[in-house]
FITI-813730 format. One record per residue: residue number from 1; x, y, z of N, C-alpha, C in turn. Coordinates in nm, 4 decimals. Atoms other than C-alpha are relative to their C-alpha. Layout:
REM residues N
ATOM | NUM | X | Y | Z | X | Y | Z | X | Y | Z;
...
END
This chain:
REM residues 75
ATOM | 1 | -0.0227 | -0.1271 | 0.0669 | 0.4926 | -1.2832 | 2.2211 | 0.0314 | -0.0218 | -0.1481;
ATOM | 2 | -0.0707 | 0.0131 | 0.0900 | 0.6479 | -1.4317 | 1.9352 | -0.1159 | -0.0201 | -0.1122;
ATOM | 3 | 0.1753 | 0.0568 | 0.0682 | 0.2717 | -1.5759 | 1.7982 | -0.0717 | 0.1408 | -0.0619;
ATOM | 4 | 0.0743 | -0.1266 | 0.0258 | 0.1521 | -1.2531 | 1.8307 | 0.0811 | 0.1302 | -0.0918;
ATOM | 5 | -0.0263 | -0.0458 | 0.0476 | 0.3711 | -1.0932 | 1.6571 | 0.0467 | -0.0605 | -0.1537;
ATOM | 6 | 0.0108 | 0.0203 | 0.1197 | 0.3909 | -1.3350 | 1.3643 | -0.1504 | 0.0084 | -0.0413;
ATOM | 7 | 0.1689 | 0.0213 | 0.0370 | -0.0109 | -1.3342 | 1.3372 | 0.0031 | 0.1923 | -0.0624;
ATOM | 8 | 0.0283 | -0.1074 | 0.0656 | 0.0339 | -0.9466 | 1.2976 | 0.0908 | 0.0549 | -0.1336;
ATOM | 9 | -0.0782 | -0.0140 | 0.0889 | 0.2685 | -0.9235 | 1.0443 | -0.0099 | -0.1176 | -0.1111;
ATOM | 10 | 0.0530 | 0.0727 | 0.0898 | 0.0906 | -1.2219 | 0.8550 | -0.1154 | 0.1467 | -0.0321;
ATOM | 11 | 0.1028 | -0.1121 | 0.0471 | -0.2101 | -0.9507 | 0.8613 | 0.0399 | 0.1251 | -0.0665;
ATOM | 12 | -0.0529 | -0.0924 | 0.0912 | -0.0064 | -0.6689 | 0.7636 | 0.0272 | -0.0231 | -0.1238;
ATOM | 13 | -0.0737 | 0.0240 | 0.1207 | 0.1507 | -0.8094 | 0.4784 | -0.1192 | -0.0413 | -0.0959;
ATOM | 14 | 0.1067 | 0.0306 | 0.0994 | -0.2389 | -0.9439 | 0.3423 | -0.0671 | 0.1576 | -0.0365;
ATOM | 15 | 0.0307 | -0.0912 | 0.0284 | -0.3480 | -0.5847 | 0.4045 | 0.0542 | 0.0599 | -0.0672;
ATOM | 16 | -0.1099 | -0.0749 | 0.0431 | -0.0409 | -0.4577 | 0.2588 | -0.0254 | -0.0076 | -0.1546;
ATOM | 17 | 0.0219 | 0.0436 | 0.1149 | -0.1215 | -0.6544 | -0.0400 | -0.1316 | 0.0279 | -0.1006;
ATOM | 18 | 0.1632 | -0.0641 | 0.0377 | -0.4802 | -0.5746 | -0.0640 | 0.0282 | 0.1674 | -0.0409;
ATOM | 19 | -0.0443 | -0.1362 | 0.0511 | -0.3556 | -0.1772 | -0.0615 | 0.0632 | 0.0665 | -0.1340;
ATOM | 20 | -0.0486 | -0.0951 | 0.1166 | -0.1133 | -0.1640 | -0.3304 | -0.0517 | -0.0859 | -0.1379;
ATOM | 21 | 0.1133 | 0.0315 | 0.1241 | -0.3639 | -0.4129 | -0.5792 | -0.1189 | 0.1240 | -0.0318;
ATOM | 22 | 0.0982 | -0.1211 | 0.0062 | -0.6279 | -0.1239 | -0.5068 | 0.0590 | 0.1084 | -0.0748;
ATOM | 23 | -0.0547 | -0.1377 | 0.0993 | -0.3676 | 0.1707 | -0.6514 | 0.0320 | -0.0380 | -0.1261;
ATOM | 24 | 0.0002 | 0.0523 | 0.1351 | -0.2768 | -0.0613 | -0.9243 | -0.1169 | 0.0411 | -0.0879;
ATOM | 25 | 0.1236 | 0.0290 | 0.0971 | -0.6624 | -0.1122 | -1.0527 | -0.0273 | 0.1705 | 0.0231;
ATOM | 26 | 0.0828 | -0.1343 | -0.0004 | -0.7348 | 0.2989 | -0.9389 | 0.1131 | 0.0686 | -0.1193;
ATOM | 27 | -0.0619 | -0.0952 | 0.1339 | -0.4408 | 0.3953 | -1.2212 | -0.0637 | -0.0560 | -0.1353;
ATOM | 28 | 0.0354 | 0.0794 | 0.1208 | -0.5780 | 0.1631 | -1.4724 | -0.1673 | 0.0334 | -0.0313;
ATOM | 29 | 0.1133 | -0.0704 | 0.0063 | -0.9376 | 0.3175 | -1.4214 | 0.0236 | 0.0897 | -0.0597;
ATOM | 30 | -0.0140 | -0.1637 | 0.0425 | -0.8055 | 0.6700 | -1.5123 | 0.0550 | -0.0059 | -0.1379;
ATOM | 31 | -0.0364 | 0.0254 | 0.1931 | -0.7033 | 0.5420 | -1.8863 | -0.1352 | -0.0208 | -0.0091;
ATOM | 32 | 0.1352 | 0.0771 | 0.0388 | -1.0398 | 0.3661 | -1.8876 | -0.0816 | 0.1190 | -0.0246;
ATOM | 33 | 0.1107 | -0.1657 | 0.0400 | -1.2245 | 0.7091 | -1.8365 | 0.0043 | 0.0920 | -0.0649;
ATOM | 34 | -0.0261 | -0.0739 | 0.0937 | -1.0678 | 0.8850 | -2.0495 | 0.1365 | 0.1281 | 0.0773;
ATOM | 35 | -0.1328 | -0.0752 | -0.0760 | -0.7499 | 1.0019 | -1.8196 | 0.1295 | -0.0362 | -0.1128;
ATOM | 36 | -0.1035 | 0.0423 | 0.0989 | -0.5228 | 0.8864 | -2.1516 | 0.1205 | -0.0164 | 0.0899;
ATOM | 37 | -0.1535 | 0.0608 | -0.0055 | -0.1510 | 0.7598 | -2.1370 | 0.1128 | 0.0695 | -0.0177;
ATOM | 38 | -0.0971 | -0.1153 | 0.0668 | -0.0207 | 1.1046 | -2.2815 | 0.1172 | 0.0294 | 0.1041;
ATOM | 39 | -0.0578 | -0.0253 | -0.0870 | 0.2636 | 1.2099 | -2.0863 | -0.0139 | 0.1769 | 0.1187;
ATOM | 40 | 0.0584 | -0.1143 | -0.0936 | 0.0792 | 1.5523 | -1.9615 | -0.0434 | -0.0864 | 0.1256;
ATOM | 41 | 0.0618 | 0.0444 | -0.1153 | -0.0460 | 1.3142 | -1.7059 | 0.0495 | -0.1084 | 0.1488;
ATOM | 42 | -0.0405 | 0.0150 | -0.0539 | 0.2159 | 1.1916 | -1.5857 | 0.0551 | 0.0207 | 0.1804;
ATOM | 43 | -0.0724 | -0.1483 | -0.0977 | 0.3161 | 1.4495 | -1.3034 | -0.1400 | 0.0176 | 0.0856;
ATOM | 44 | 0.1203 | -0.0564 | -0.0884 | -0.0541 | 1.4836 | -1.1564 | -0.0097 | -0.0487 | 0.1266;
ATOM | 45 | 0.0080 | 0.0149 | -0.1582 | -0.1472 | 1.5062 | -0.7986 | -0.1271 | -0.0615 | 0.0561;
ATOM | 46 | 0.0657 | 0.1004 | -0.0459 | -0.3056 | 1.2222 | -0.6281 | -0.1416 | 0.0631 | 0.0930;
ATOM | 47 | 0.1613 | -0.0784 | -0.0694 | -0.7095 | 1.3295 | -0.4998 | -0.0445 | -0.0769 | 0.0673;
ATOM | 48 | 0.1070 | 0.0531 | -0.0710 | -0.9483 | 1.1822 | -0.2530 | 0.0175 | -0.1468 | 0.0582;
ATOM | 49 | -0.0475 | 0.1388 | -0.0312 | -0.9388 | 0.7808 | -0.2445 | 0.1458 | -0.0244 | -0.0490;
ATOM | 50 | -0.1438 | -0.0145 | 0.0370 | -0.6353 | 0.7945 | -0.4363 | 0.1244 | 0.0216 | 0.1053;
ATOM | 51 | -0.0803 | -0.0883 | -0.0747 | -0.4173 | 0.9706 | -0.2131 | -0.0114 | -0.0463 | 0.1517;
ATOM | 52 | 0.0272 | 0.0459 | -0.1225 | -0.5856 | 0.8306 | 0.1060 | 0.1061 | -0.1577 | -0.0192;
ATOM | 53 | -0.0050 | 0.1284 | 0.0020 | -0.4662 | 0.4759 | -0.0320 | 0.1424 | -0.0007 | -0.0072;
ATOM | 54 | -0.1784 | -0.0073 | 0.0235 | -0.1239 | 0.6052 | -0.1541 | 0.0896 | 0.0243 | 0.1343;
ATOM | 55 | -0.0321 | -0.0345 | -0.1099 | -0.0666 | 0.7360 | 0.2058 | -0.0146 | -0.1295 | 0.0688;
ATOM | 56 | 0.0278 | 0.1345 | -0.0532 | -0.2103 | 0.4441 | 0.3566 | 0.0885 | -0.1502 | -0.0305;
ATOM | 57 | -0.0936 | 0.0977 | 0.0314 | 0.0392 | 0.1942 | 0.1907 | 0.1298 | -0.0115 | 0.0428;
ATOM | 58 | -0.0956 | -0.0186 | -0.0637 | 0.3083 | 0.3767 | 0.3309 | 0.0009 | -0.0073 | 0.1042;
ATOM | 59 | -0.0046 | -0.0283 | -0.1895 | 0.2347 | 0.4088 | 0.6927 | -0.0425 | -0.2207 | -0.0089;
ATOM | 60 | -0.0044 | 0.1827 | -0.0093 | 0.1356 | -0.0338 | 0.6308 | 0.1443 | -0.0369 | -0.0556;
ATOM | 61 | -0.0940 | 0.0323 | 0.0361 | 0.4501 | -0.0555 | 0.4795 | 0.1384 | 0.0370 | 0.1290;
ATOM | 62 | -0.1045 | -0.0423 | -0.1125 | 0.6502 | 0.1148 | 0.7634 | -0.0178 | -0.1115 | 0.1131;
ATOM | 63 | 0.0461 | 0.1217 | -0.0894 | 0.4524 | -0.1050 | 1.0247 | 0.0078 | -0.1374 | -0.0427;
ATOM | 64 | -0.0655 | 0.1065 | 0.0657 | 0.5266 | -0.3840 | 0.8387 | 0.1382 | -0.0430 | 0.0094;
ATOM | 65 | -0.1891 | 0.0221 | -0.0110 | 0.9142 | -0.3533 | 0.8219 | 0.0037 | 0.0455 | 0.1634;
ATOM | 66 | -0.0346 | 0.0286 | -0.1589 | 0.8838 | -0.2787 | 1.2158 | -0.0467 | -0.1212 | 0.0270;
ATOM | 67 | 0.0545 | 0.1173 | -0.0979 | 0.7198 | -0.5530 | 1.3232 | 0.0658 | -0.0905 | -0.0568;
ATOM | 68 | -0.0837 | 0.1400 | 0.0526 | 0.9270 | -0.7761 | 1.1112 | 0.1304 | 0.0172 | 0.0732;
ATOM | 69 | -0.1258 | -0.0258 | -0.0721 | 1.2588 | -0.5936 | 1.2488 | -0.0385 | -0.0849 | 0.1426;
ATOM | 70 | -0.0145 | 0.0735 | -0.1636 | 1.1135 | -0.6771 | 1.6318 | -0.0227 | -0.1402 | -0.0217;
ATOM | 71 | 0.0132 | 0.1482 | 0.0150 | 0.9926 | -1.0474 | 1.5167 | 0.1522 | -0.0439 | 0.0258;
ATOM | 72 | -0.1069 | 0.0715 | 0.0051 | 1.3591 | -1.0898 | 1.4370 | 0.0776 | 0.0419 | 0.1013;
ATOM | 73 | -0.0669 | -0.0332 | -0.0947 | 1.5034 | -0.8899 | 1.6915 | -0.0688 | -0.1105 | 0.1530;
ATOM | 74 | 0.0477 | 0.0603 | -0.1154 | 1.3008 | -1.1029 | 1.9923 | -0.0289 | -0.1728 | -0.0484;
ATOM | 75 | -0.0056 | 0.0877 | 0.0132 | 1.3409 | -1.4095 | 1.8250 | 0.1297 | -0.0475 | 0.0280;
END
Protein backbone atom coordinates (compact mmCIF):
# COMPACT_ATOMS: atom_id res chain seq x y z
CA UNK A 1 0.00 0.00 0.00
CA UNK A 2 2.67 2.16 0.99
CA UNK A 3 4.41 1.88 -2.89
CA UNK A 4 1.33 2.78 -4.18
CA UNK A 5 0.77 5.48 -2.51
CA UNK A 6 4.25 6.99 -2.81
CA UNK A 7 4.18 6.34 -6.78
CA UNK A 8 0.92 8.51 -6.66
CA UNK A 9 1.95 11.33 -4.94
CA UNK A 10 5.38 11.25 -6.90
CA UNK A 11 2.80 11.74 -9.98
CA UNK A 12 0.80 14.29 -8.38
CA UNK A 13 3.40 16.49 -7.38
CA UNK A 14 5.04 16.22 -11.39
CA UNK A 15 1.51 17.03 -12.53
CA UNK A 16 1.16 19.54 -9.93
CA UNK A 17 4.21 21.08 -11.24
CA UNK A 18 3.45 20.86 -14.84
CA UNK A 19 -0.06 22.88 -13.86
CA UNK A 20 1.13 25.80 -12.08
CA UNK A 21 4.36 26.30 -14.91
CA UNK A 22 1.34 26.38 -17.50
CA UNK A 23 -0.53 29.52 -15.45
CA UNK A 24 2.80 31.06 -15.02
CA UNK A 25 3.66 31.10 -19.02
CA UNK A 26 -0.56 31.78 -19.73
CA UNK A 27 -0.03 35.31 -17.53
CA UNK A 28 3.11 36.15 -19.27
CA UNK A 29 1.34 35.61 -22.76
CA UNK A 30 -1.34 38.25 -21.88
CA UNK A 31 1.52 41.16 -21.61
CA UNK A 32 2.95 39.65 -24.79
CA UNK A 33 -0.43 40.32 -26.69
CA UNK A 34 -0.98 43.30 -25.72
CA UNK A 35 -2.91 42.52 -22.20
CA UNK A 36 -0.30 45.39 -20.63
CA UNK A 37 0.93 45.51 -16.90
CA UNK A 38 -1.45 48.59 -16.15
CA UNK A 39 -3.13 47.99 -13.02
CA UNK A 40 -6.83 48.02 -14.76
CA UNK A 41 -5.90 44.47 -15.28
CA UNK A 42 -5.23 43.45 -12.40
CA UNK A 43 -8.75 42.37 -10.97
CA UNK A 44 -9.87 40.43 -14.28
CA UNK A 45 -11.71 37.22 -14.43
CA UNK A 46 -10.01 34.13 -15.43
CA UNK A 47 -11.72 32.61 -19.16
CA UNK A 48 -11.61 29.28 -20.86
CA UNK A 49 -8.05 27.45 -20.51
CA UNK A 50 -7.19 29.84 -17.97
CA UNK A 51 -9.66 29.16 -15.47
CA UNK A 52 -9.91 25.40 -16.34
CA UNK A 53 -6.07 25.28 -15.26
CA UNK A 54 -6.53 27.67 -12.27
CA UNK A 55 -9.28 25.25 -11.01
CA UNK A 56 -7.41 22.33 -11.91
CA UNK A 57 -4.33 23.21 -9.69
CA UNK A 58 -6.47 23.39 -6.87
CA UNK A 59 -8.40 20.23 -6.83
CA UNK A 60 -4.22 18.58 -7.66
CA UNK A 61 -3.21 20.49 -4.91
CA UNK A 62 -5.91 19.22 -2.45
CA UNK A 63 -5.20 15.54 -3.68
CA UNK A 64 -1.84 16.08 -3.19
CA UNK A 65 -1.87 17.21 0.53
CA UNK A 66 -4.31 14.06 1.04
CA UNK A 67 -2.41 11.54 -0.16
CA UNK A 68 0.62 12.85 1.53
CA UNK A 69 -1.48 13.19 4.96
CA UNK A 70 -2.51 9.18 4.42
CA UNK A 71 1.26 8.26 3.21
CA UNK A 72 2.15 9.57 6.64
CA UNK A 73 -0.71 8.57 8.47
CA UNK A 74 -0.24 4.56 7.27
CA UNK A 75 3.27 4.74 7.49
Amino acid sequence: MGNILNLAQITLAVILIIAILLQKRGMGMGSVLGGGGGEGNVYRTKRGFEKTIFTSTIVLSILFFGVALANVLIQ
